[in-house]
C-alpha positions, 0 to 999 in steps of 0.5 A: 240271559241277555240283559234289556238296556234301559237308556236314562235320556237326557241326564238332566231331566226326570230320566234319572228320577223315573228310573230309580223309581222303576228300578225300585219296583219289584215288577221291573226287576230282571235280567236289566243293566242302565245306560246313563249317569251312575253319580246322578243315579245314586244322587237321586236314589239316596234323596228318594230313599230308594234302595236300588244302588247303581255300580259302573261297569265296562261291559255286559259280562258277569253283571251283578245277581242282587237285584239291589244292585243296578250295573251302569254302562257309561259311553267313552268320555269324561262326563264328571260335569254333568255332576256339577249342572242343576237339573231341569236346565237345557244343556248342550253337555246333556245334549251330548250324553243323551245321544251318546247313551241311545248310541251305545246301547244301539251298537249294543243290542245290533251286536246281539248283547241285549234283547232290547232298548226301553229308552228315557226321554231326551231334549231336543233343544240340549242335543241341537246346542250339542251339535246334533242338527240331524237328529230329531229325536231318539228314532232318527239316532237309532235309524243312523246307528242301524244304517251304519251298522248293517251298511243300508238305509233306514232313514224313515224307515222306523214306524212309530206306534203310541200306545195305552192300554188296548188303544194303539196307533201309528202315525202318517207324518208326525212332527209337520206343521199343521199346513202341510199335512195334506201335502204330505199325504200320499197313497204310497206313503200310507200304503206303507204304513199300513203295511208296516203297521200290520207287521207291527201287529205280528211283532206285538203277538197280534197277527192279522189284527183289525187296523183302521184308518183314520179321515183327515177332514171333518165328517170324513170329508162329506163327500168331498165338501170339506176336502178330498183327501178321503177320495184322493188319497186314503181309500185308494191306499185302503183298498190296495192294502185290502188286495194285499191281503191285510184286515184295514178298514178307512177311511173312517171319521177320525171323531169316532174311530178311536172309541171303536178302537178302544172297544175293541173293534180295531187292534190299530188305528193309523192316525194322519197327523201327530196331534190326531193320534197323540190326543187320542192316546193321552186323553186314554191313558195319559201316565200309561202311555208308551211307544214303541219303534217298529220294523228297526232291526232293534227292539226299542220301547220308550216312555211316551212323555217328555224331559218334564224340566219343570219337576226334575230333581223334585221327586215328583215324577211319575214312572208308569210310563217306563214301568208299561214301556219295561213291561212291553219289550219284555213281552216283545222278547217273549212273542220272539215275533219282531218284523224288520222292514 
């Protein structure tokens, strides 16, 4: 069977720390190999006194059976330096691997080698010290390495949905300032999220689920005394998804919609900003929080938290996390439903 990659992040972080953690875990045990610093990992597990033991490997062929044993794929290169260099520091070396690792393991998964990516935090500060100036984060990597792979965009292309629980939400814009959200609110932009939020649903076993979708202004606008994006923009994409077949609703005060959502009255909420949606996940279920990318032609889960600099190396990072973002690309595997835009 095809094994899951699960990618470290950043060398420096908690990336290594969680992932010992998990790995030790009797529920995240299965067919499973690592991309990141073997060194780093078996540092880590020896001062936890964890059992799981990480070997290197070439390739994904004839991986280990003894779940105590962890293969390690490791990109071309000399990466010894990274042994050296104290954690929780910004740095462009784990700037490099950090992209290097999400590389290989897309070029992996595109190649049919794995059924899927549950990726580990990274830090855009070391990959922009890197030379990586295109790249955001782990999404804008594997939207390139999808583009040059296959030969056709993807740039934008990948949706983001957070997740905790029953809660789930997809975002219009999402690292925009604050000032130019409204600017960035068009119908044809959250048309299709809308639409990519439904196909989300399928690839989650959850066809013609309830989506909702959130105002922007408080009280929903008040009928446009405290801003018209409501009129101008939401409702006429909501009704143009609705003439398309798709279960949406919106738009509806963003102070309630989150709490109908969570009981059950929507599977989705389409969020307008970052801070709308990710408030709303964290304050839900802040360690069990996860997310996935959607409609790439890979399956990518991820942990939903940062490199947390303050606690690396200290044995005091918490893996739920990855445990929820482990558990969700398997049953992704399992639903064999994932929708490409």
């Amino acid at each position: 069977m095809k094994p899951l990659l699960l990618i470290v992040g950043d060398p420096l972080s908690i990336g290594p720390e969680i992932t010992v953690k998990a790995l030790a875990r009797p529920e995240a045990q299965g067919p499973l190999a690592v991309i990141g610093p073997v060194n780093i990992l078996n540092r880590t597990a020896e001062t936890l006194g964890l059992k799981p033991r990480f070997i290197r490997v070439d390739s994904l062929e004839h991986l280990p059976s003894n779940p105590q044993v962890i293969p390690v794929l490791e990109p071309p290169g000399d990466w010894s330096g990274l042994d050296a260099l104290p954690m929780g520091r910004v740095h462009p070396l784990a700037g490099k691997a950090s992209v290097e690792y999400v590389v290989l393991g897309a070029r992996l998964a595109l190649a049919g080698l794995a059924q899927a990516l549950v990726t580990g935090p990274i830090n855009k500060e070391s990959v922009q010290q890197a030379g990586y100036h295109q790249f955001i984060g782990n999404t804008e990597i594997l939207e390139q390495v999808c583009a040059e792979t296959l030969g056709r965009p993807f740039a934008g292309k990948c949706l983001t949905m957070l997740i905790s629980g029953g809660l789930r939400v997809a975002h219009v814009t999402r690292h925009v300032a604050f000032r130019d959200i409204s600017a960035k609110l068009t119908v044809d932009k959250l048309l299709e999220v809308i639409r990519l939020t439904a196909l989300g649903m399928v690839s989650l076993g959850l066809p013609g689920a309830a989506i909702a979708v959130a105002g922007l202004n408080p009280h929903n606008g008040d009928g446009g005394l405290m801003g018209d994006e409501e009129s101008r923009v939401i409702a006429p994409a909501v009704a143009q998804a609705q003439a398309e077949g798709l279960k949406v609703e919106g738009p509806l005060p963003a102070d309630s919609v989150f709490h109908f959502a969570i009981r059950g009255a929507y599977q989705a909420v389409v969020a307008l900003y970052h801070d709308q949606g990710h408030i709303a996940i964290k304050t839900h279920g802040f360690e069990q929080s996860y997310s996935v990318s959607l409609a790439l032609p890979i399956i990518r889960t991820s942990v939903d938290h940062g490199t947390a600099f303050n606690i690396a190396g200290q044995g005091l990072a918490n893996e739920t996390s990855l445990m929820e973002a482990l558990a969700a690309a398997r049953h992704i595997v399992a639903v064999n439903q994932w929708q490409v835009a």
